[in-house]
C-alpha positions, -999 to +999 in steps of 0.1 A: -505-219+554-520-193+529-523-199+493-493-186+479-470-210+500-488-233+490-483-227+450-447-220+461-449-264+479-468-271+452-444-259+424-411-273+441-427-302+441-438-309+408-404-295+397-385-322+422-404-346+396-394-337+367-360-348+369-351-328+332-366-295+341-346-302+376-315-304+360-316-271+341-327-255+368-299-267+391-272-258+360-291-224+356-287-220+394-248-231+395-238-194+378-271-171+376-291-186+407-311-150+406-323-163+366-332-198+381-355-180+406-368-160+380-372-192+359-388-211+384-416-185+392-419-185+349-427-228+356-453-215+380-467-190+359-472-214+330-490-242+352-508-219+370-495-215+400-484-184+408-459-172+430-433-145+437-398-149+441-398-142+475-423-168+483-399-191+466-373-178+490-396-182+522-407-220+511-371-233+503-359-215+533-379-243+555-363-272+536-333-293+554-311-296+524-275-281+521-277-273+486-307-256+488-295-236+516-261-229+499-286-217+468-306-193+488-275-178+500-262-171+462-296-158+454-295-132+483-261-118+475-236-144+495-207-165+480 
């Protein structure tokens, strides 16, 4: 795994635990999920991990979860 996916497992997870910061994220991503993924790779800015928003895409793109999936599809143009 390089270092970039890493930041990318290491963000959604820190994220996961932070059940507030969760929340907003998921209302942010409800109707502008393209601001949440620009908001999530802001999170990682500030705590130092750095990564784009396509290796958000590419990290939550391995996950089995629905929602997630349903997300990812918003973010790329579906729905």
């Amino acid at each position: 795994m390089n270092l970039m996916k890493s930041n990318a497992e290491k963000l959604y997870n820190l994220i996961s635990e932070d059940e507030e910061r969760k929340q907003h994220l998921f209302r942010t991503a409800l109707t502008n999920p393209k601001a949440a993924l620009d908001q999530i790779c802001e999170i990682g800015k500030d705590l130092n991990l750095n990564v784009t928003k396509q290796e958000v895409i590419d990290y939550l793109s391995t996950l089995d979860d629905l929602p997630t999936k349903l997300w990812l599809i918003k973010v790329r143009g579906g729905l």
